[in-house]
C-alpha positions in Angstrom: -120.4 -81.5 -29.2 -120.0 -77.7 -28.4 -117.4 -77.2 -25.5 -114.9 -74.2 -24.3 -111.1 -74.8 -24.4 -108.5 -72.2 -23.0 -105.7 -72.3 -25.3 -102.2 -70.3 -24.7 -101.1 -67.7 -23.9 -103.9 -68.0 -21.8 -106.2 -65.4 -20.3 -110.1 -64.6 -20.8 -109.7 -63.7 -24.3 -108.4 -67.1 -25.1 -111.1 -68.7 -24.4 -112.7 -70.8 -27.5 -115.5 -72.2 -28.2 -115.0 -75.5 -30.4 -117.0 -78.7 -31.5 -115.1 -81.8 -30.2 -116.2 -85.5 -31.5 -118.7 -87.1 -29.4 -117.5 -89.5 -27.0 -119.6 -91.8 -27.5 -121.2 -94.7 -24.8 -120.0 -95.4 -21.7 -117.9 -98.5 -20.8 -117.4 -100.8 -17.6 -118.1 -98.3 -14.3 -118.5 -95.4 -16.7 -121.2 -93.3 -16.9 -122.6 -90.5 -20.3 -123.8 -87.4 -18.6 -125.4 -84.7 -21.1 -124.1 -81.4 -18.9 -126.9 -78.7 -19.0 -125.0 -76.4 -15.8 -121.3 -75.4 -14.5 -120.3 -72.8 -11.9 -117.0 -70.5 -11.5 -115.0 -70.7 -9.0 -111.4 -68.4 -8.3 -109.9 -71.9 -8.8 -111.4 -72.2 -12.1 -110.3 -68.6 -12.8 -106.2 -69.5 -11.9 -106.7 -72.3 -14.7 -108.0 -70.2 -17.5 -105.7 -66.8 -16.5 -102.8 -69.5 -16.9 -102.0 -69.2 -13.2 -102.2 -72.6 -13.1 -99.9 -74.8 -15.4 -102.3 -76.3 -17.4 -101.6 -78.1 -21.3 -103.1 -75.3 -23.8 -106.4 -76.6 -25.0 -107.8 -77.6 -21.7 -111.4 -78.3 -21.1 -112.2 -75.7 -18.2 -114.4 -76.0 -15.5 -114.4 -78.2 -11.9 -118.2 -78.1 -11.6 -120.9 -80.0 -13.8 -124.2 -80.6 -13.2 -126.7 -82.4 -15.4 -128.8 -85.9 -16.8 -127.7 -89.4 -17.0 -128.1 -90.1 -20.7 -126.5 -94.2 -20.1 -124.2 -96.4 -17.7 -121.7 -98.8 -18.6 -121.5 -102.6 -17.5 -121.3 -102.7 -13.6 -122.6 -99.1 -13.0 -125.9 -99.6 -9.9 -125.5 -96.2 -8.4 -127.0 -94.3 -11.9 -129.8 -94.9 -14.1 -130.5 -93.1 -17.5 -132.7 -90.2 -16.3 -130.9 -89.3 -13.3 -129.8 -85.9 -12.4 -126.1 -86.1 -11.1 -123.4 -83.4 -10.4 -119.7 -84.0 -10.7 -117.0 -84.3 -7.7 -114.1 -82.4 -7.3 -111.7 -85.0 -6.4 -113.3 -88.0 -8.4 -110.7 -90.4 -6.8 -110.9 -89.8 -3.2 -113.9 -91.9 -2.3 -113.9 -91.7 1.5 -111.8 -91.8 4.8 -108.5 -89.4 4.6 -106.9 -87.1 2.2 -105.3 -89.3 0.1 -103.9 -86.2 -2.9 -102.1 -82.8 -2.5 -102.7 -81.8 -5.9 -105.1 -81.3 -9.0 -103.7 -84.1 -11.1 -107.1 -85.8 -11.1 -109.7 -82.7 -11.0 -111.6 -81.9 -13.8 -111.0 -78.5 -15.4 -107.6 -78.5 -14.1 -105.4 -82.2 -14.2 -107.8 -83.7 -16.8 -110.8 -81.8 -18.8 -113.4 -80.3 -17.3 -117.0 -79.7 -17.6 -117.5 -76.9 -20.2 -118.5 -79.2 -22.7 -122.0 -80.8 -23.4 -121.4 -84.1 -22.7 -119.0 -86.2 -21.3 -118.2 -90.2 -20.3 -116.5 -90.6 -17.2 -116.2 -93.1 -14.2 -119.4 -93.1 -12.5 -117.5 -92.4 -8.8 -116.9 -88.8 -10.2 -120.5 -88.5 -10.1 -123.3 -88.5 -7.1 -126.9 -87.6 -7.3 -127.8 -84.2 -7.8 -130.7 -82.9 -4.7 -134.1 -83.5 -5.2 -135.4 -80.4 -6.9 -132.4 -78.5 -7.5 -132.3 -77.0 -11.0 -128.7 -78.1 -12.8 -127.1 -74.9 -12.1 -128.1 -74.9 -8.6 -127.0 -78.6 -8.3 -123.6 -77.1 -10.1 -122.8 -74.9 -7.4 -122.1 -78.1 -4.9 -119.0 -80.0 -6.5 -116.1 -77.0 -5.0 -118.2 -74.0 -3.2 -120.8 -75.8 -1.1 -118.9 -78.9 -0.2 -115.8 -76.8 0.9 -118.1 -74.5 3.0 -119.8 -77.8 5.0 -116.1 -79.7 5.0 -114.6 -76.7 6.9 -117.4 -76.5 9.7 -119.6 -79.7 9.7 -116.5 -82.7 8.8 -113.5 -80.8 10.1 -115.0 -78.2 11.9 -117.9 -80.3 13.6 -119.9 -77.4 14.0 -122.3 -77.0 17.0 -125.5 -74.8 17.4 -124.4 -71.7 19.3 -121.4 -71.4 18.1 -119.9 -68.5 16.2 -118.8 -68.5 12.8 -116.4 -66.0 11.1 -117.2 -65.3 7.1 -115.0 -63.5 5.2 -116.5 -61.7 2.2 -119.4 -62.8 0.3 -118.7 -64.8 -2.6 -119.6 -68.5 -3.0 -117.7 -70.6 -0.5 -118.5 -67.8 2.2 -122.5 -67.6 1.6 -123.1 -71.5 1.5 -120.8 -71.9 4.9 -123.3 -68.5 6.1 -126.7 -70.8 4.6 -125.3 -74.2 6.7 -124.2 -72.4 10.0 -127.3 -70.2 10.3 -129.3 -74.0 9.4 -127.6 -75.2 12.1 -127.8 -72.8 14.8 -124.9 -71.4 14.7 -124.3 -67.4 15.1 -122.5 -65.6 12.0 -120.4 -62.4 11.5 -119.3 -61.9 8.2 -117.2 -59.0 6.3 -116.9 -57.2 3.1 -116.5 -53.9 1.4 -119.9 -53.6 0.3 -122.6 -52.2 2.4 -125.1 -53.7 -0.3 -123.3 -57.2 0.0 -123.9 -57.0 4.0 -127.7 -56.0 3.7 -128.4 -59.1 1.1 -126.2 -61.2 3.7 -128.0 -59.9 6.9 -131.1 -61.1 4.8 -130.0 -64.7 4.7 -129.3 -64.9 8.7 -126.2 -63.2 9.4 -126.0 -61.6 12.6 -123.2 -59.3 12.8 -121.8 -57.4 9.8 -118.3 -56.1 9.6 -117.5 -53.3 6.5 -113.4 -54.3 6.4 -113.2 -51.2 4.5 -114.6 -48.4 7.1 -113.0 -50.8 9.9 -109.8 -51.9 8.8 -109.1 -53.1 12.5 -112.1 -55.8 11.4 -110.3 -58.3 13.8 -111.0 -56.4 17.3 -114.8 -55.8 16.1 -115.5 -59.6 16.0 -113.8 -59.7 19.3 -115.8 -56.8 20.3 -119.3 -58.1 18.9 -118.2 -61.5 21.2 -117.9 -60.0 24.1 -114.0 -60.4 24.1 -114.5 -63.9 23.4 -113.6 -64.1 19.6 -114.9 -66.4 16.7 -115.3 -70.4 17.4 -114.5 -71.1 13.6 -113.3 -68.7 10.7 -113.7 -69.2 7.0 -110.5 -68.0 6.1 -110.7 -67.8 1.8 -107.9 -64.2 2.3 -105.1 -66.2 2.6 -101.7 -63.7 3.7 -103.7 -60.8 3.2 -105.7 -61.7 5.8 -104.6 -64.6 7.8 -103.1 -62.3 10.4 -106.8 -60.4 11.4 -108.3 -64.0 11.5 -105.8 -65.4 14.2 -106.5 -62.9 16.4 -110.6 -62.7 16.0 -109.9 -66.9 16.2 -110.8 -67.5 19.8 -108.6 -69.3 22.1 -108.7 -73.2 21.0 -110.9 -72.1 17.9 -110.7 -73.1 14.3 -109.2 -71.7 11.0 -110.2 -73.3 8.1 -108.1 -72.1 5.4 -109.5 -72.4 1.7 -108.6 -69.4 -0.1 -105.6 -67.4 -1.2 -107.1 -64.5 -2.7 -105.0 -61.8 -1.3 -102.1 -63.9 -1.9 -99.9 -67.5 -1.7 -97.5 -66.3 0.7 -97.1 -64.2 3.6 -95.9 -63.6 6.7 -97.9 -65.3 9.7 -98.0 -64.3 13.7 -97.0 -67.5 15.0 -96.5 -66.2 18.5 -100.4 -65.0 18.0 -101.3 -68.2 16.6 -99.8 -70.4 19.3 -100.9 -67.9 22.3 -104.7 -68.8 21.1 -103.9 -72.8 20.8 -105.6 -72.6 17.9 -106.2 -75.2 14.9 -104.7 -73.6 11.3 -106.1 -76.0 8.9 -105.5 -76.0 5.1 -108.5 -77.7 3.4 -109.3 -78.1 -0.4 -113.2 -79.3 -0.9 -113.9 -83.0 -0.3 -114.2 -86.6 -0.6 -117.2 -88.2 -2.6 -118.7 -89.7 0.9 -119.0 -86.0 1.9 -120.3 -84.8 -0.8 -123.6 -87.7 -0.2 -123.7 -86.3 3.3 -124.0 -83.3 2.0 -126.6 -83.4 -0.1 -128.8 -85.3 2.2 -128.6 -82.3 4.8 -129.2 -80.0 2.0 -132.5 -82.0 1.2 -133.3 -82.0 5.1 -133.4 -78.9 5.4 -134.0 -77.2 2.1 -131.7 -74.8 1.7 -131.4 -73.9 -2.0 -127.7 -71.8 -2.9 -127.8 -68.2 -4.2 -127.1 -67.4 -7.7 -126.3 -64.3 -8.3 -126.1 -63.9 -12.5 -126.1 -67.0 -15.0 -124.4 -67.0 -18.5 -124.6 -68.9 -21.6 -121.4 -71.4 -22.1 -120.4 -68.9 -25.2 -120.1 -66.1 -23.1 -118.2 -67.9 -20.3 -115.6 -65.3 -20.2 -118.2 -62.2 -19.6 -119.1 -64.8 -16.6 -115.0 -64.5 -15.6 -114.9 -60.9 -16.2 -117.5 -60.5 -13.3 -115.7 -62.5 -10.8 -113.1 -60.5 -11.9 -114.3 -57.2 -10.7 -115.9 -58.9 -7.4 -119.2 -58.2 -8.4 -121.1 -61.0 -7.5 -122.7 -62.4 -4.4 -122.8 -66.2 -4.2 -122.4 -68.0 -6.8 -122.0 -67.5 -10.5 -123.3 -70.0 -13.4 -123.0 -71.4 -16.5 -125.9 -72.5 -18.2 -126.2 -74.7 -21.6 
């Protein structure tokens, strides 16, 4: 079978494609998925830049979407035919957080998904939505599940509320797609005038150039009416944190998933405890949210945005974009 393996030193160039042995049929509570779809995440990106640790000749990729091609003895949840996408935590079932680290996520602890096939426990797996092509379906296991953990299961969204969005990458526009479906009222940011006019499109109210208004933190508490935000989306990390704490309102919720501007920082903690509010570090989901997930999705239709798709060959064209930032949503891997 063809696959992708980053090998050291590490980086975009050191990305190979290679044909691995089949792995043949499936056994007891496994399941043989024929991959046809995978998606990028920054996650993803750390892995294959070497950021993090990972053996040289890993198996990139958290996402995978595609067919049931046979289940092992014991395996009801799947049938041959299905259309299934992976989970990001294939371990962590239900109820709480029970791992701090990526020992057991695909693409990172153990092989990932740029590969055409692969035989795994059938738990890592839940059913693609009805409808959804495989790349759309691929966009689920890390963006859209950590977008509706941080306001439907932690957050526990409610209509009328306001949500803060930072940027316009993948996490960002599914947690813009779910609030807006649920009522909610969104402000999001970014550099790009372009980006804000293709996310005023999809429902966002109130759009914030962090660029042009550096200060980006009084305008949501501006465009509140001195209120400030009920939840933010924080994916900025130290680069950021600060602005969100004070648009945060007083009592409201941080939800932070990203560290793109950085691991580490320094954080207002006087500001943080004068608004009483929640700072809450979240990485995706369990499988039992992922299920709830995708029933909400088929409920009310929402289908995620794709902004360019590449061939598994050319993966690292498809890193090289999120690289430069130039994407909106989601970007995919098709094969």
């Amino acid at each position: 079978m063809k696959a992708i393996q980053a090998l050291e030193p590490f980086g975009l160039d050191q990305l190979k494609p290679v044909e691995l042995a089949d792995p043949g049929q499936p056994g007891a509570g496994q399941i043989r998925v024929r991959v046809h779809a995978s998606s990028l995440n920054y996650h993803d990106l750390s892995v294959v830049s070497g950021i993090m640790k990972t053996p040289s000749g890993r198996i990139p990729m958290s996402d995978g979407a595609g067919v049931v091609e046979a289940v092992g003895d014991g395996v009801t949840a799947f049938k041959a035919g299905d259309h299934v996408v992976s989970t990001f935590f294939p371990f962590w079932l239900n109820g709480p957080v029970p791992i701090g680290d990526f020992s057991t996520t695909p693409g990172d602890g153990v092989d990932g998904y740029a590969r055409e096939v692969v035989v795994g426990p059938a738990q890592g797996f839940t059913l693609a939505p009805k409808g959804y092509s495989h790349a759309e379906a691929a966009t689920l296991t890390t963006a859209g599940l950590t977008a509706w953990r941080a306001l439907v299961v932690n957050g526990q969204l409610k209509a009328g509320e306001t949500v803060l969005l930072l940027g316009t990458g993948g996490v960002s526009i599914f947690a813009l797609q779910f609030a807006k479906a649920m009522g909610a009222e969104v402000i999001i940011t970014s550099s790009s005038d372009e980006k804000l006019a293709r996310a005023k499109a999809l429902g966002a109210d109130h759009l914030i150039n962090y660029r042009s208004n550096e200060k980006w933190a009084k305008a949501v508490v501006d465009v509140t009416g001195g209120r400030g935000a009920d939840h933010v989306v924080e994916v900025g990390g130290a680069g950021t944190l600060s602005q969100s704490i004070r648009a945060v309102k007083v009592g409201g919720h941080i939800s932070l998933i990203g560290v793109l501007t950085g691991v580490q920082g320094p954080v207002p903690t006087a500001a943080l405890m004068a608004k009483q509010a929640r700072l809450e570090g979240l990485i995706v989901g369990s499988r039992q949210h992922q299920i709830e997930m995708v029933r909400a999705i088929e409920t009310i239709g929402l289908k995620p945005v794709i902004d360019k798709s590449f061939a598994l060959n050319d993966i690292s064209a498809a890193f090289e974009l999120m690289q430069k930032g130039g994407h909106f949503g989601k970007i995919a891997l098709e094969f």
